[in-house]
Every structure is written in C-alpha cells, then in structure tokens.
C-alpha positions in Angstrom: -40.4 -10.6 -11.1 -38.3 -9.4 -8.2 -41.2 -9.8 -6.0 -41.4 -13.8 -7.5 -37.6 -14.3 -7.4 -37.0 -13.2 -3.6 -40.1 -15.2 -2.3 -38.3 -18.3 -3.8 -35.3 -17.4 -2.8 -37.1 -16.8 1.2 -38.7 -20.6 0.6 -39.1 -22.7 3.7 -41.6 -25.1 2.4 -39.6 -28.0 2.8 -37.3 -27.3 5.2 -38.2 -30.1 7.5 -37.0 -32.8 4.6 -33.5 -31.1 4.2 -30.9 -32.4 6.0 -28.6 -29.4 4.6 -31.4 -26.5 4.9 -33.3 -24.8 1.9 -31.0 -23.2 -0.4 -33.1 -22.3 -3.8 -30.7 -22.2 -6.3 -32.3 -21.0 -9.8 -31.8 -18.4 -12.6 -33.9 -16.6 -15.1 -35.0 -13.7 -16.6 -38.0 -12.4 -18.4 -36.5 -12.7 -21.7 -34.9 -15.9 -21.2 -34.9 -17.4 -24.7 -34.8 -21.0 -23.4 -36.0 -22.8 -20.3 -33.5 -25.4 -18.7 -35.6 -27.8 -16.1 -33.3 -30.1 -14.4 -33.5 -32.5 -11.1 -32.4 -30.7 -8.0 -29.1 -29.2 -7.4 -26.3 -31.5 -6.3 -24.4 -30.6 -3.0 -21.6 -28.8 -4.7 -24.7 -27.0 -6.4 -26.0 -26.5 -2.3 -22.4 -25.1 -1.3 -21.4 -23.0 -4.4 -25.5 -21.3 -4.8 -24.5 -21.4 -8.5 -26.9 -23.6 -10.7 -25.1 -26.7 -13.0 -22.0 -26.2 -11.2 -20.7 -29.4 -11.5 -19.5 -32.2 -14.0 -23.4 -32.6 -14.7 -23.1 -29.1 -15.5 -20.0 -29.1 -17.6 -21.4 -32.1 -19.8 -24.6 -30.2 -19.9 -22.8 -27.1 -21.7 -20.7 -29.4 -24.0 -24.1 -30.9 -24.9 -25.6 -27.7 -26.0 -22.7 -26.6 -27.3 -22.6 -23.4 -25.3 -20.0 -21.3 -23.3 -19.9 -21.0 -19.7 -20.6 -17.5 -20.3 -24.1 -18.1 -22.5 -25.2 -20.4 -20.0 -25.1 -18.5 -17.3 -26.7 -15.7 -18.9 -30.2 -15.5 -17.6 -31.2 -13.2 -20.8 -30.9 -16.4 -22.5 -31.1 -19.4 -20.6 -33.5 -19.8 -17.8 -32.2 -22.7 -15.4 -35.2 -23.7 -13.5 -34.7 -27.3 -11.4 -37.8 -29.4 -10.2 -37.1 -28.9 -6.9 -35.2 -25.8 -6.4 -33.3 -27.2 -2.4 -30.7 -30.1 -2.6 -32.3 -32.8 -1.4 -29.5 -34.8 0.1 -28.1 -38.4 -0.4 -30.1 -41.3 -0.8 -28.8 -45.0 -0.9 -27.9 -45.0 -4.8 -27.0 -41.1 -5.5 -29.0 -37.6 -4.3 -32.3 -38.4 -3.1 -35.4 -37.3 -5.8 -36.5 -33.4 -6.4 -38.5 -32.3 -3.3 -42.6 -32.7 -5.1 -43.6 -30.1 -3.8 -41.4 -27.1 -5.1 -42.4 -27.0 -8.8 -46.7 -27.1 -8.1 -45.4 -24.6 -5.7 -42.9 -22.0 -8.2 -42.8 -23.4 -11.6 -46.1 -21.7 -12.9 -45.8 -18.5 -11.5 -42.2 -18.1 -12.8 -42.8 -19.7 -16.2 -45.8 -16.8 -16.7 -43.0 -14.4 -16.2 -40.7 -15.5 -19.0 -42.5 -13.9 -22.1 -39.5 -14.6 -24.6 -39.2 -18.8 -24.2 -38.6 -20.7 -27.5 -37.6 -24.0 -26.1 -37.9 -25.9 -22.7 -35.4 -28.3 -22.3 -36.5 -31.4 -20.0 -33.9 -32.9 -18.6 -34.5 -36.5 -16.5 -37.5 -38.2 -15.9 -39.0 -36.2 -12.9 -38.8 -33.1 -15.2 -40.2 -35.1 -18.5 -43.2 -37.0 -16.1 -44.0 -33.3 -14.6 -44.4 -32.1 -17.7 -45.3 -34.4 -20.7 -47.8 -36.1 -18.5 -49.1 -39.7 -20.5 -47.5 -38.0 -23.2 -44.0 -39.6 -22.0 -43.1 -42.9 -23.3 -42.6 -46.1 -20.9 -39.1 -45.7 -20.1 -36.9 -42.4 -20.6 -34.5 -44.1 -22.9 -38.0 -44.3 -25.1 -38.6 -40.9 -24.5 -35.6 -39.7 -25.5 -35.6 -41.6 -28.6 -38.7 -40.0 -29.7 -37.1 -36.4 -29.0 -38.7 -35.1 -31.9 -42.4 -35.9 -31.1 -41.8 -33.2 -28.2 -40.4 -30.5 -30.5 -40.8 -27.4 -30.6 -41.7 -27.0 -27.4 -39.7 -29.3 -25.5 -36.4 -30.8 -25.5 -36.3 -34.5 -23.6 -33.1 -35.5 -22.1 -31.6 -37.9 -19.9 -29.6 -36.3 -17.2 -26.0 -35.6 -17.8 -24.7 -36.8 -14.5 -21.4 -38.8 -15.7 -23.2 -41.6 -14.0 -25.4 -41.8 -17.4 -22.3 -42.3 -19.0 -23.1 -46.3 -19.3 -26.4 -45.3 -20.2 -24.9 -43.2 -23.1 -22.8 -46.5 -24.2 -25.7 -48.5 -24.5 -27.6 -46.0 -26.3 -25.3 -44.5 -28.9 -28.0 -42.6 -31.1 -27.9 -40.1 -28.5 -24.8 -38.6 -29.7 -25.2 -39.5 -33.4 -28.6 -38.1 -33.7 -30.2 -36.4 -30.7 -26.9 -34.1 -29.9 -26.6 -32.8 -33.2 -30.3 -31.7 -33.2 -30.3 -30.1 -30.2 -27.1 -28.0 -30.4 -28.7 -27.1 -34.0 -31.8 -25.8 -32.6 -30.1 -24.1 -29.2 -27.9 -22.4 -31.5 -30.7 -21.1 -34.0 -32.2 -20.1 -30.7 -29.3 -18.1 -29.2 -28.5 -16.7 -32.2 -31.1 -14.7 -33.7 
C-alpha cells in the first residue's frame, strides 16, 4: 500500500487543469472500517494537505457523530475524495472533481482496504460514480431512499454549509436519515 499511496501522492495527471498545482490530499488504511468518498478538497483543504478540514468537514463529523480524533484515524475511516487535487473556483463555488482521478486511483486503493463495512457517498459526483442507473433522478431523491443503498453504501448530500437551505427544505434529513447513519457508523466503530 505504500507503493499505491506515494504514486498518488507523486500524481501529475491533471496538472494542466489546476490553477493551484496537484496536491492529492487523501487518507486510508488497510483496515479502514469505513470508506468516506467526498467531492474534491476545498482550497483550505489545498493549503492545510489535511482532508475535511473545513466547515464541510466540521458538519461532516457532527453528522456522523464522531470525534476529530476518530475521523482522522485512517484505521477507521478511509477519506477518499473523487478527485483527489482541488480543482479551483468556478462561477457558483469550487469547480467539479477532476473525472479523471477516481477511474485513475479509486480501484486500486479500494482493493487494498480489506476491512470496509460501509462506503459513505457523499454528493452527487460520488453517488453517479458509483450507484450508476441505480441513483434516483435528483440527489434529494437519492437521499431519500438512503436505505435502498444499505449496507453497502451511505448516500449524502454534501455538507458544505451552503446545503444548509437545502437541509431547510428537506427536513427528514435530520429526523430520519441522521439518526440512521450515526446508528450504523457507531455499530461500525465500535465493535
């Protein structure tokens, strides 16, 4: 895995599209008991090199109901982004995940995590990526139907504070899908 983690780390691939210069910025281990896939790391992400470092970050942790100190734990969560570089500012907030970082990493790291009990997928990039046709029409549908992904997957919608109308409009995301996920993390984390 060191091998895997230090050719990411070296990644050029998509150098040409970032304005600030590749920085991967992940975490994991190969007994990392649950698999965070966000977006792309924010630009205080880019400057600090430490993953969820931010208010997305801190809302992220309250979601899951986890300390500082569990989270960044890479024995038991893995925090994998689509695209691993920030990709800089577009015209309404940071510009999408780089496409090609995750055909390019996400494989070949997954394989090494043997100990995985959940995948958490969090915004749509990571929920098209993954669930495929599977995914409903809309995130805010795919969310609802949480459940229909379990157990292997987790959908939810980012926790940028930006969602936070998003949350108003929605509130069975805190009465129902909240409580289910810090339920499951902490029967995850805890045995």
């Amino acid at each position: 895995m060191k091998n895997l983690f230090q050719e990411i780390s070296a990644c050029t691939t998509c150098a040409e599209h970032l304005e600030f210069g590749p920085r991967p910025i992940f975490a994991a281990a190969p007994q990392s008991k649950i698999v965070v896939i966000g977006q792309a790391p924010g630009s205080v992400v880019h400057r600090t090199g430490v993953p969820w470092d931010d208010k997305s970050g801190e809302n992220l942790r309250t979601w899951l109901q986890v300390s500082n100190q569990e989270f960044y734990d890479p024995a038991l969560l893995a925090l994998i982004p689509m695209g691993f570089c920030y990709p800089g500012k577009g015209k309404s907030g940071d510009l999408p995940p780089r496409p090609e970082c995750a055909p390019q990493w996400h494989t070949r790291l997954l394989q090494e995590l043997s100990e995985v009990r959940l995948t958490l997928l969090i915004g749509q990039y990571a929920q098209q990526y993954y669930l495929g046709d599977r995914a409903q029409k809309t995130l805010t549908d795919t969310v609802r139907n949480f459940d229909s992904y379990l157990p292997d997957f987790f959908v939810l919608p980012h926790p940028s504070p930006r969602n936070n109308i998003w949350r108003a409009k929605n509130p069975w995301f805190d009465q129902e899908v909240l409580p289910a996920l810090s339920a499951r993390v902490s029967s995850i984390l805890k045995k």
